[in-house]
C-alpha positions in Angstrom: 0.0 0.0 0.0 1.6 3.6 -0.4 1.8 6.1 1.9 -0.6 8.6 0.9 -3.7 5.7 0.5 -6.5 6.0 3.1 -6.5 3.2 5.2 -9.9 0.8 4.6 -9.7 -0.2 8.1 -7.3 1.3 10.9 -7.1 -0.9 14.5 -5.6 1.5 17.5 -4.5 0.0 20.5 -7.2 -2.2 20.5 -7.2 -4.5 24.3 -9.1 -7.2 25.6 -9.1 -7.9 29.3 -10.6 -10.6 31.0 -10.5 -10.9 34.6 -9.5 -13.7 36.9 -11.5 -14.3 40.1 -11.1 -16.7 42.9 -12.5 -17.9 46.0 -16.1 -18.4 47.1 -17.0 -15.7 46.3 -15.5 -15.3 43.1 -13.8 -12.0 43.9 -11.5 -10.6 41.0 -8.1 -10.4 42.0 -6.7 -9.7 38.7 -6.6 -9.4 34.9 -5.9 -12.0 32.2 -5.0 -9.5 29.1 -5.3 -11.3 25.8 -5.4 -8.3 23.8 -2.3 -5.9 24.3 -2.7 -2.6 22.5 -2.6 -4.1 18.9 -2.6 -1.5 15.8 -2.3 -1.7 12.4 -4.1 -0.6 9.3 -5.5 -2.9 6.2 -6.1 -1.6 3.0 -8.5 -2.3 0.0 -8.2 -5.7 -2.0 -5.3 -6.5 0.2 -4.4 -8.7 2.8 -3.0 -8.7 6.4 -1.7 -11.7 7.9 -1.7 -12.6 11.2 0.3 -15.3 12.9 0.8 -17.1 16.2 0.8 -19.7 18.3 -2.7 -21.2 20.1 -3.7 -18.6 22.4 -1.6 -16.1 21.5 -4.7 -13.7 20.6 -5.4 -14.6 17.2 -9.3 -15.2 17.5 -9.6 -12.5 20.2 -8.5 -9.8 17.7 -11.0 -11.3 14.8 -13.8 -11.1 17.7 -13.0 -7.7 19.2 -12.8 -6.3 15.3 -16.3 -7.2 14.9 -17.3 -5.8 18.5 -18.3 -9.8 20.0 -16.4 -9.2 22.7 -15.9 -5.6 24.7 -12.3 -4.2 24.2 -10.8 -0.8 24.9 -9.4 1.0 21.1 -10.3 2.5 18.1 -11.6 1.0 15.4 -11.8 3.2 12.2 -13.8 2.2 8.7 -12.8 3.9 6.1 -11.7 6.8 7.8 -14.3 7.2 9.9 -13.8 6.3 13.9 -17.1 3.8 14.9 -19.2 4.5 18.0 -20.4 1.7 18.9 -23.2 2.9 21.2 -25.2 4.0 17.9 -26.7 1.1 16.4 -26.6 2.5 12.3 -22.5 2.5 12.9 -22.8 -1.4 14.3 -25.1 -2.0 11.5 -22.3 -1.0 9.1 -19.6 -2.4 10.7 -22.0 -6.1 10.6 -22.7 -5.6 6.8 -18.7 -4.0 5.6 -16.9 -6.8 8.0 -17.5 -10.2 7.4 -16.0 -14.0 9.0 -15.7 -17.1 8.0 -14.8 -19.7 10.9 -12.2 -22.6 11.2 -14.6 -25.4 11.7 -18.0 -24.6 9.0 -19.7 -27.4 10.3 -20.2 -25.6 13.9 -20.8 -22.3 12.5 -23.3 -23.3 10.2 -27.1 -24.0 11.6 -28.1 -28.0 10.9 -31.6 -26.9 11.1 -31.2 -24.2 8.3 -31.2 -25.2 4.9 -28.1 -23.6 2.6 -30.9 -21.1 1.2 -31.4 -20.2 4.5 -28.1 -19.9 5.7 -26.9 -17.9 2.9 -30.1 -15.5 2.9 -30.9 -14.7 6.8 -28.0 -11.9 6.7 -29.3 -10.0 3.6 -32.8 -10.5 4.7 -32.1 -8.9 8.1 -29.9 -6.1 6.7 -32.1 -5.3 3.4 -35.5 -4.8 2.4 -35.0 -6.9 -0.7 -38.1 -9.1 -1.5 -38.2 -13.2 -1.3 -37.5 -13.5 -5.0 -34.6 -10.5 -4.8 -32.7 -12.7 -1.8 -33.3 -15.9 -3.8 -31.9 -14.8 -6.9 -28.6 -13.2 -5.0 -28.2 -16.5 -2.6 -27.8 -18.1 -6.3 -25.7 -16.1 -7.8 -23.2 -16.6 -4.8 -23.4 -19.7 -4.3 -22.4 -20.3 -8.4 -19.5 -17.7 -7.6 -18.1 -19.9 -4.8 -17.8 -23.2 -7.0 -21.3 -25.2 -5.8 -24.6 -25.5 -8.1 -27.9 -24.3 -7.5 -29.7 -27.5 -7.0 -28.2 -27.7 -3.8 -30.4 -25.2 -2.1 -32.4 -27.0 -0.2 -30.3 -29.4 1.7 -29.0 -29.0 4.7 -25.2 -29.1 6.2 -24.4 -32.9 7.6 -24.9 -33.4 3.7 -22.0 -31.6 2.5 -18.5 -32.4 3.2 -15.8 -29.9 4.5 -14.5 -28.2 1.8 -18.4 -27.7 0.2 -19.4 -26.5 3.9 -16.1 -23.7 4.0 -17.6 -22.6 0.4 -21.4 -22.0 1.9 -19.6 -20.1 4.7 -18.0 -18.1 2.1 -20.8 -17.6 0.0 -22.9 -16.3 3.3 -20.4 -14.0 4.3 -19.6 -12.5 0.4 -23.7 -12.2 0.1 -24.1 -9.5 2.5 -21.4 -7.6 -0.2 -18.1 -6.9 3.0 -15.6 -5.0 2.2 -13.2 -7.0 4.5 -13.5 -10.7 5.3 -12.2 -12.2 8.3 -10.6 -15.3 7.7 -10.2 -17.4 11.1 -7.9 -20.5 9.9 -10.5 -20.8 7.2 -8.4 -24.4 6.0 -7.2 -25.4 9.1 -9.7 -28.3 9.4 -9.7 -29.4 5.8 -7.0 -31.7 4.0 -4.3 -30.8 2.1 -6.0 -31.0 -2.0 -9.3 -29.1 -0.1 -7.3 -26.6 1.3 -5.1 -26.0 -1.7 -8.6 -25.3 -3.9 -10.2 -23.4 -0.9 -7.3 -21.1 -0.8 -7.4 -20.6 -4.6 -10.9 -19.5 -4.4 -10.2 -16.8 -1.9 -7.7 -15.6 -3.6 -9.7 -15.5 -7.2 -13.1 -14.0 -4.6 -10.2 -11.1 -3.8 -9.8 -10.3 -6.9 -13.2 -10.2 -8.6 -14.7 -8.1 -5.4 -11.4 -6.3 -4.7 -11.7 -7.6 -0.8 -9.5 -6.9 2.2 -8.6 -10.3 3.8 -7.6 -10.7 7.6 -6.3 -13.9 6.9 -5.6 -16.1 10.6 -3.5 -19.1 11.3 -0.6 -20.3 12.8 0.6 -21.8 10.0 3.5 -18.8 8.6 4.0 -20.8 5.7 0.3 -20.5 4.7 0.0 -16.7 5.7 2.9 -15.9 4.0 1.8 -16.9 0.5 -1.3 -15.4 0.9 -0.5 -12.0 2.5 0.8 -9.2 1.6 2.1 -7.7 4.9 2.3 -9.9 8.3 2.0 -9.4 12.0 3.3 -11.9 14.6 1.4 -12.1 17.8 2.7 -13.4 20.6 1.2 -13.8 24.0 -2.0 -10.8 23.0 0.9 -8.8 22.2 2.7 -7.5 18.2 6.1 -8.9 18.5 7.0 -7.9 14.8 5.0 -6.3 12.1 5.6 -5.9 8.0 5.8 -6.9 4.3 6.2 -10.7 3.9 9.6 -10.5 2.2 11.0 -8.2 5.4 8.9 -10.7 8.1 10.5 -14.2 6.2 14.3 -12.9 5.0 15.0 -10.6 7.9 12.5 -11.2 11.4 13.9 -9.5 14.1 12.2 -11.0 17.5 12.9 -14.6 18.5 9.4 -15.5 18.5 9.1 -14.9 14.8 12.6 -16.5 14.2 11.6 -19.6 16.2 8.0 -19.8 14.1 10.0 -19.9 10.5 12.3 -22.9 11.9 9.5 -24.9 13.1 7.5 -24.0 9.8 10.5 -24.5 7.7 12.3 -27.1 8.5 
């Protein structure tokens, strides 16, 4: 991204805090911070990495980004800082950030059918009519790889990799800007996750979408990314481009990641 380009989203010292209690009474006696004054910026049709161990914040960031879970910060949309006390800003935050899960068989309803799932989020966010949802929830779901005819089933009847492109196709319906990508191939196998990744990276391009693309897998984020950030413990331990992150990483943590991914 240059310089002089408006960010599309800007994170400011964004912290979540949990606390710890004890005792009968379940009395706090401290804080458990899994969020540590993270910052960065993302901008259009490109994607920000972010890499770490299990618990070292990963999810917490995706979650506090989309305001599931209360964190101190600033989160800006293009440009403009969100209140989240007025429910328009939340609105546009729901409809311009979208995620897509690790496991789609848990974040997709069994009792739903695919028509449903794909068509709740445009139906509560739009006044389109029954026909109008119906024609877009078909028109994604051919733009994510799956036919029509499968409409009306329901999710035990897909397997992984077709259930990870329904997600898709319910997050891209509602028209984001930025997707959220929580280890989106992380429970997939290899061939799946190879054809999965190519059809994010060919859904970037055709919608010019920002990715926040999760995992702990550096090899992964770093063919997919254009700039990385390493978090370690709730905390950025390194931030930048791909080629500065993989030729030249300056903290341990990142050092030790590359050995154990590149061995």
């Amino acid at each position: 991204a240059t310089t002089n380009q408006t960010a599309l989203l800007q994170i400011k010292n964004l912290s979540v805090k949990y606390p710890i209690k004890k005792g009968i009474f379940r009395r706090k006696i401290s804080d458990f911070v899994a969020l540590d004054s993270v910052s960065f910026k993302l901008f259009k049709g490109e994607t920000m990495g972010v890499v770490g161990e299990s618990g070292s914040g990963k999810t917490t960031l995706a979650l506090a980004i989309l305001h599931l879970i209360n964190f101190t910060g600033n989160i800006s949309l293009e440009d403009c800082e969100l209140n989240f006390s007025n429910k328009m800003e939340l609105k546009k935050l729901r409809r311009s950030v979208q995620i897509v899960f690790q496991d789609p068989f848990s974040s997709l309803s069994p009792r739903l059918s695919v028509r449903e799932i794909i068509g709740e989020g445009i139906a509560t966010h739009n006044n389109f009519t029954k026909n109008q949802i119906d024609l877009k929830v078909q028109e994604i779901v051919k733009r994510v790889g799956l036919n029509s005819k499968i409409l009306n089933r329901y999710p035990h009847e897909f397997s992984g990799g077709q259930r990870q492109r329904i997600a898709i196709a319910r997050a891209l319906v509602m028209k984001p800007k930025i997707l959220i990508l929580d280890e989106p191939t992380s429970s997939l196998d290899v061939t799946i996750q190879k054809q999965v990744i190519e059809l994010l990276l060919k859904l970037q391009n055709e919608f010019n979408l920002s990715y926040i693309f999760i995992s702990h897998d550096l090899e992964l984020v770093s063919a997919v990314s254009h700039s990385i950030i390493v978090l370690e413990s709730g905390r950025v331990v390194e931030m930048g481009s791909v080629k500065s992150i993989l030729d030249a990483p300056c903290h341990p943590y990142t050092q030790s990641l590359l050995e154990s991914t590149f061995l």
